[in-house]
C-alpha positions as CSV (number, residue, x, y, z in Angstrom):
1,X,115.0,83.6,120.2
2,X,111.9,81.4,121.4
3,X,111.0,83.6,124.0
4,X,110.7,86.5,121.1
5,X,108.9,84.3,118.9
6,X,106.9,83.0,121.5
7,X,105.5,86.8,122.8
8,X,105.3,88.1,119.2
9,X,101.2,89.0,118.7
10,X,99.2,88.1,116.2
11,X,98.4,89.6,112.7
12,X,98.4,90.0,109.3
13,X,101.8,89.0,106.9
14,X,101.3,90.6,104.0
15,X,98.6,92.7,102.2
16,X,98.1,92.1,98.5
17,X,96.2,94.3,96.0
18,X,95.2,91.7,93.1
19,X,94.6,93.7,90.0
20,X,95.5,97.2,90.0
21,X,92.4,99.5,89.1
22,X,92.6,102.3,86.3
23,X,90.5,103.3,83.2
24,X,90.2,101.3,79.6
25,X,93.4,102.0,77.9
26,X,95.4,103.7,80.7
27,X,98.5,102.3,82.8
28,X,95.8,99.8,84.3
29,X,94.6,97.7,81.1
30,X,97.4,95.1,80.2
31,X,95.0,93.4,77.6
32,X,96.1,94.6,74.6
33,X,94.3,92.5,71.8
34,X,91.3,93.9,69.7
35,X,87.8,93.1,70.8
36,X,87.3,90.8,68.1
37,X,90.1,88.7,69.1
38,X,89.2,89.1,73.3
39,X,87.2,90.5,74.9
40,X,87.9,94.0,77.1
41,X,88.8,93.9,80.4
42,X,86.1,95.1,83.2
43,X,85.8,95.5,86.8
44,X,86.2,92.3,87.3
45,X,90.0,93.2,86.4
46,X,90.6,96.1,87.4
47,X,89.5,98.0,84.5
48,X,86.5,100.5,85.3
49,X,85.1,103.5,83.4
50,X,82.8,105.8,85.6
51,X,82.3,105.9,89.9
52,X,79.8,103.0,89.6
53,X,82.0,100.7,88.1
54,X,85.2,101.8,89.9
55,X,83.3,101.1,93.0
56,X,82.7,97.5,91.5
57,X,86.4,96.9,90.6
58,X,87.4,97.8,94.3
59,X,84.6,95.2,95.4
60,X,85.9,92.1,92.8
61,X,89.2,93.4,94.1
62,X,88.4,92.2,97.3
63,X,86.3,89.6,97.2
64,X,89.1,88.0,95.4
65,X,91.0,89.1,98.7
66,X,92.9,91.9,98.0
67,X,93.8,93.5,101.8
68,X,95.1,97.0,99.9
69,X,93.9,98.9,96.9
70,X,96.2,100.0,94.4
71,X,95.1,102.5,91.1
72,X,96.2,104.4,88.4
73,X,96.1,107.6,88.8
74,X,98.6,108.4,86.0
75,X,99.8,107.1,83.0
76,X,103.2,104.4,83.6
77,X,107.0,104.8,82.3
78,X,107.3,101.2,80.5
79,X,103.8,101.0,79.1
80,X,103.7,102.1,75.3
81,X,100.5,103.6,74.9
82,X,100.0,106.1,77.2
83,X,101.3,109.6,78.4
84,X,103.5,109.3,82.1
85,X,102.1,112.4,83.6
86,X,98.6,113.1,82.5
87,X,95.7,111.7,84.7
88,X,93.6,108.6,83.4
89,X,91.1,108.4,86.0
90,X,88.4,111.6,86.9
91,X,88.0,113.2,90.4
92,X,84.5,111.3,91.0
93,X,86.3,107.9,89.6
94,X,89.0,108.5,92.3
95,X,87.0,109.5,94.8
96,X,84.8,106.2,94.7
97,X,87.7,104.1,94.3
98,X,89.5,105.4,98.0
99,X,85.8,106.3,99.6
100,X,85.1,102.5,98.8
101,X,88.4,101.0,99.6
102,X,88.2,102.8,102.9
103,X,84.8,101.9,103.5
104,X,85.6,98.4,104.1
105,X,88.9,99.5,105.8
106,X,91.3,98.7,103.3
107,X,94.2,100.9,102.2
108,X,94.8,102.6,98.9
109,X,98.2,103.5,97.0
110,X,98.4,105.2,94.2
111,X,100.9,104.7,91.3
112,X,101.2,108.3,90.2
113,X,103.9,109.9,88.3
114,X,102.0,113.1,87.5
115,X,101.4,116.4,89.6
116,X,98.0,117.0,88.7
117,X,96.9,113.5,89.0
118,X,98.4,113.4,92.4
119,X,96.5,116.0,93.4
120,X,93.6,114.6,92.5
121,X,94.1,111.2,94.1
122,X,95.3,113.0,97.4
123,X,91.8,115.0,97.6
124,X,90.2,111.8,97.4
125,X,91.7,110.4,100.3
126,X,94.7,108.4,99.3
127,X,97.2,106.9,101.9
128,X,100.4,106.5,99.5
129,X,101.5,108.1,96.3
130,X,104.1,105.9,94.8
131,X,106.4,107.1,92.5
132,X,105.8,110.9,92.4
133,X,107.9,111.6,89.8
134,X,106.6,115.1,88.4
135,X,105.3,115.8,91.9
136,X,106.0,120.1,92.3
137,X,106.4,121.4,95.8
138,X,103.1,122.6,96.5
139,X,101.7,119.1,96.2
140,X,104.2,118.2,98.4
141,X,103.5,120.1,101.1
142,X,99.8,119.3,100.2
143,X,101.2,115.5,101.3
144,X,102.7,116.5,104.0
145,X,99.9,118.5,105.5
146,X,97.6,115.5,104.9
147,X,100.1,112.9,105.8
148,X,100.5,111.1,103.1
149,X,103.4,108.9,102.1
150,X,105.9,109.3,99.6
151,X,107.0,105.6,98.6
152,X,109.5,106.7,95.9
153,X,111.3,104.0,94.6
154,X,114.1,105.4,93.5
155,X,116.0,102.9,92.0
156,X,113.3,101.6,89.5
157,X,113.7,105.1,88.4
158,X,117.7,104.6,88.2
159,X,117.3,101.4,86.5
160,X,115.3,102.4,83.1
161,X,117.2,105.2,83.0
162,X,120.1,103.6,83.0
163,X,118.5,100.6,80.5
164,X,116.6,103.5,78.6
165,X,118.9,102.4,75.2
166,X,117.1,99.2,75.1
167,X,113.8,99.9,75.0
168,X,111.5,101.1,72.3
169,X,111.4,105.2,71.4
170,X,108.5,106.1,73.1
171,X,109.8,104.6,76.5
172,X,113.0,105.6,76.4
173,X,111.8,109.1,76.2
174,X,109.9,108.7,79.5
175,X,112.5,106.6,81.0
176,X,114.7,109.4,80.8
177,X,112.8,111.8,81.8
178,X,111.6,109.9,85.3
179,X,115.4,109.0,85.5
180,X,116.2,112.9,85.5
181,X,113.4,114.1,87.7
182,X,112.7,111.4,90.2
183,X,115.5,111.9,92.9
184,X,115.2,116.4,92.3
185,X,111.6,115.5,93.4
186,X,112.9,113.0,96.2
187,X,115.1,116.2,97.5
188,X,112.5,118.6,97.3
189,X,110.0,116.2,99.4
190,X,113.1,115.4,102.3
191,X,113.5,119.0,103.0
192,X,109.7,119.7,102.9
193,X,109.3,116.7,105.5
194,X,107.1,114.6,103.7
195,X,106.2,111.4,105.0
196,X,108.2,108.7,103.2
197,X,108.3,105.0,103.4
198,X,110.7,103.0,101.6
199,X,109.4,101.0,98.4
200,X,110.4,99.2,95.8
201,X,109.3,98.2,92.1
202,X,110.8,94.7,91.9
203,X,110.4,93.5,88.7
204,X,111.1,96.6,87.1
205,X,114.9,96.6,88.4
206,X,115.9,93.0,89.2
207,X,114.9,91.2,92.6
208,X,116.8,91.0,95.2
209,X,118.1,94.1,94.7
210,X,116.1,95.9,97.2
211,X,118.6,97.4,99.4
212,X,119.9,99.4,96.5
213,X,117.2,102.2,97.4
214,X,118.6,103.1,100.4
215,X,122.2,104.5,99.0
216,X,119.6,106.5,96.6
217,X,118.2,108.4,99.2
218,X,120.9,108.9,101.2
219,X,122.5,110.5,98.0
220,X,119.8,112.5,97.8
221,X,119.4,114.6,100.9
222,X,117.8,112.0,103.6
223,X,120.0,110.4,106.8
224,X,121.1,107.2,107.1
225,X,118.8,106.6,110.1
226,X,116.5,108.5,108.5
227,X,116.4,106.1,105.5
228,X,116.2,102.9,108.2
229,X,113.1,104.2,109.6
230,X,112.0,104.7,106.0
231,X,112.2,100.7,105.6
232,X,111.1,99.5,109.4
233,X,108.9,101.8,111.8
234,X,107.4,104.4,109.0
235,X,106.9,101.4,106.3
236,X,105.0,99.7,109.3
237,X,102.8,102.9,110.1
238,X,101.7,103.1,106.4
239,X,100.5,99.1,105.4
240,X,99.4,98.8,109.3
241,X,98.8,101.9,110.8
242,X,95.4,103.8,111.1
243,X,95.7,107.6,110.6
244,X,95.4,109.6,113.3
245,X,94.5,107.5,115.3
246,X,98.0,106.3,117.7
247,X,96.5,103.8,119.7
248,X,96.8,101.5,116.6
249,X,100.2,99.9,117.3
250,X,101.2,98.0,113.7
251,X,102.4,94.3,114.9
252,X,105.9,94.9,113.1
253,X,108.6,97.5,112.4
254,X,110.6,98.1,115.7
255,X,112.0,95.8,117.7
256,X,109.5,95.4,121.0
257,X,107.9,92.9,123.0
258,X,104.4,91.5,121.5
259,X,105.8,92.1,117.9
260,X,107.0,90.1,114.8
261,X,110.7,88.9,115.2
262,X,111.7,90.2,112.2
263,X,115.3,90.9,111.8
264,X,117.8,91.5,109.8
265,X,121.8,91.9,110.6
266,X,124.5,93.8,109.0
267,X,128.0,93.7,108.8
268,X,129.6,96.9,110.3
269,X,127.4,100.0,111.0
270,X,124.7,101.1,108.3
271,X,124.6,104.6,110.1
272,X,127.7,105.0,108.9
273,X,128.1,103.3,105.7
274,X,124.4,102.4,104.3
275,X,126.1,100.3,101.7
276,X,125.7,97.4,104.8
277,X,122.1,97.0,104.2
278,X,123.0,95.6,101.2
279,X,125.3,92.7,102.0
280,X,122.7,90.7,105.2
281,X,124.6,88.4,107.4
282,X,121.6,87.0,109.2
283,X,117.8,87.3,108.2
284,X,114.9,86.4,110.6
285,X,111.3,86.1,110.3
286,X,108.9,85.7,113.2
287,X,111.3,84.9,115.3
288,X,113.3,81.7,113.0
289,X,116.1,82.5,111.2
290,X,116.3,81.9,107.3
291,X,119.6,83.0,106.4
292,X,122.7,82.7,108.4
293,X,125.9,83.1,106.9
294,X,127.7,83.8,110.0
295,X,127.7,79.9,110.5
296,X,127.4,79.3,106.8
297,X,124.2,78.7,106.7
């Protein structure tokens, strides 16, 4: 165990976005009081209305040190006051947001549940789509050609469908509708051959429930190992990777010499029964171990 913590290279732990950018009103602009009560939100948080000032909210984003992007694209499932599928930011607003963001070598992802907004953030330049609800098969193949990942998170969509009851009309409406059309799309982009990293929405479903996406897409239409490499090596390649460019080896995501000890065992064989990825018997980080409840730890 040293010796693999001891050989493990340097490099970055986690990247964080800060505020989420998107337009006055949309999926992106949690303050909800009237001006004369507060004031609007700005770049400063995310909140940006034309290419100059979404270049400034990528800026504050990371000056507060954001080490990914993340926008709004689309309109959200749980927020109340605006449409899931219809796009809140335009082409020149999403093209300075990614041409920005990439600019100072920082990735974007884009929460998108609509087709034609995802179409719009992948001709700017996206790395991720996340969600991709409504996504249609030509914008799929679109991702593929492209390479850009699919990070579906499948069982957020599960979850508020299956809680749809308790929230208010207008969001139960959309909850269904994600609920119903999140894993055909999920289908559609396995057998296109889309490239998909596994993601979740923690927070909307419970934490620690993580592992719960990978018996979602093996249900729908992707292997067991396929789903593994979804969570390790392909996961890696998106948050470390550099496109197109293979000489760029991420620091994490297989188990070699000069990377992260990270490592997590399961009882019995996943490529058999992926229900074992839920249930960890021993959890490792950089080479220490956290969790060990083979010695009751």
């Amino acid at each position: 165990r040293n010796a693999i913590r001891d050989g493990v290279a340097e490099g970055p732990r986690m990247l964080v976005a800060n505020y989420a950018i998107g337009s006055t009103g949309g999926h992106a602009d949690a303050q909800d009081l009237p001006p004369n009560v507060a004031p609007p939100f700005g770049p400063e948080q995310g909140v940006c209305n034309g290419p100059d000032e979404c270049r400034a909210a990528v800026r504050y984003q990371m000056k507060a040190g954001a080490t990914v992007i993340k926008f709004m694209p689309s309109g959200g499932v749980l927020s109340l006051k605006d449409p899931v599928d219809v796009p809140e930011l335009t082409q020149a607003e999403m093209d300075a947001i990614v041409s920005e963001a990439h600019a100072w070598h920082r990735k974007v992802a884009a929460h998108c549940h609509g087709d034609l907004a995802a179409k719009m953030a992948i001709q700017a330049g996206v790395d991720s789509i996340e969600h991709g609800t409504f996504l249609k098969d030509d914008t799929l193949k679109l991702m593929k050609e492209k390479g850009v990942y699919l990070v579906p998170t499948l069982y957020a969509g599960y979850w508020v469908g299956s809680k749809a009851d308790t929230y208010p009309p207008a969001v139960k409406a959309k909850a269904l509708a994600a609920a119903a059309q999140m894993q055909i799309m999920f289908q559609h982009a396995v057998k296109i051959g889309v490239p998909i990293a596994f993601g979740t929405d923690s927070a909307v479903e419970p934490h620690g429930q993580d592992a719960q996406e990978f018996w979602l897409m093996v249900k729908n239409g992707m292997s067991p190992a396929d789903a593994l490499m979804a969570a390790t090596a392909k996961a890696s390649d998106l948050l470390y990777g550099v496109r197109g460019d293979k000489s760029v080896v991420p620091p994490v995501g297989t188990l070699e010499k000069g990377k992260f000890a990270d490592i997590v065992a399961l009882p019995g064989d996943p490529l058999k029964d992926i229900h074992a990825t839920e249930h960890p018997l021993l959890v490792m980080k950089g080479g220490v171990i956290y969790v060990d409840k083979v010695d009751n730890k």
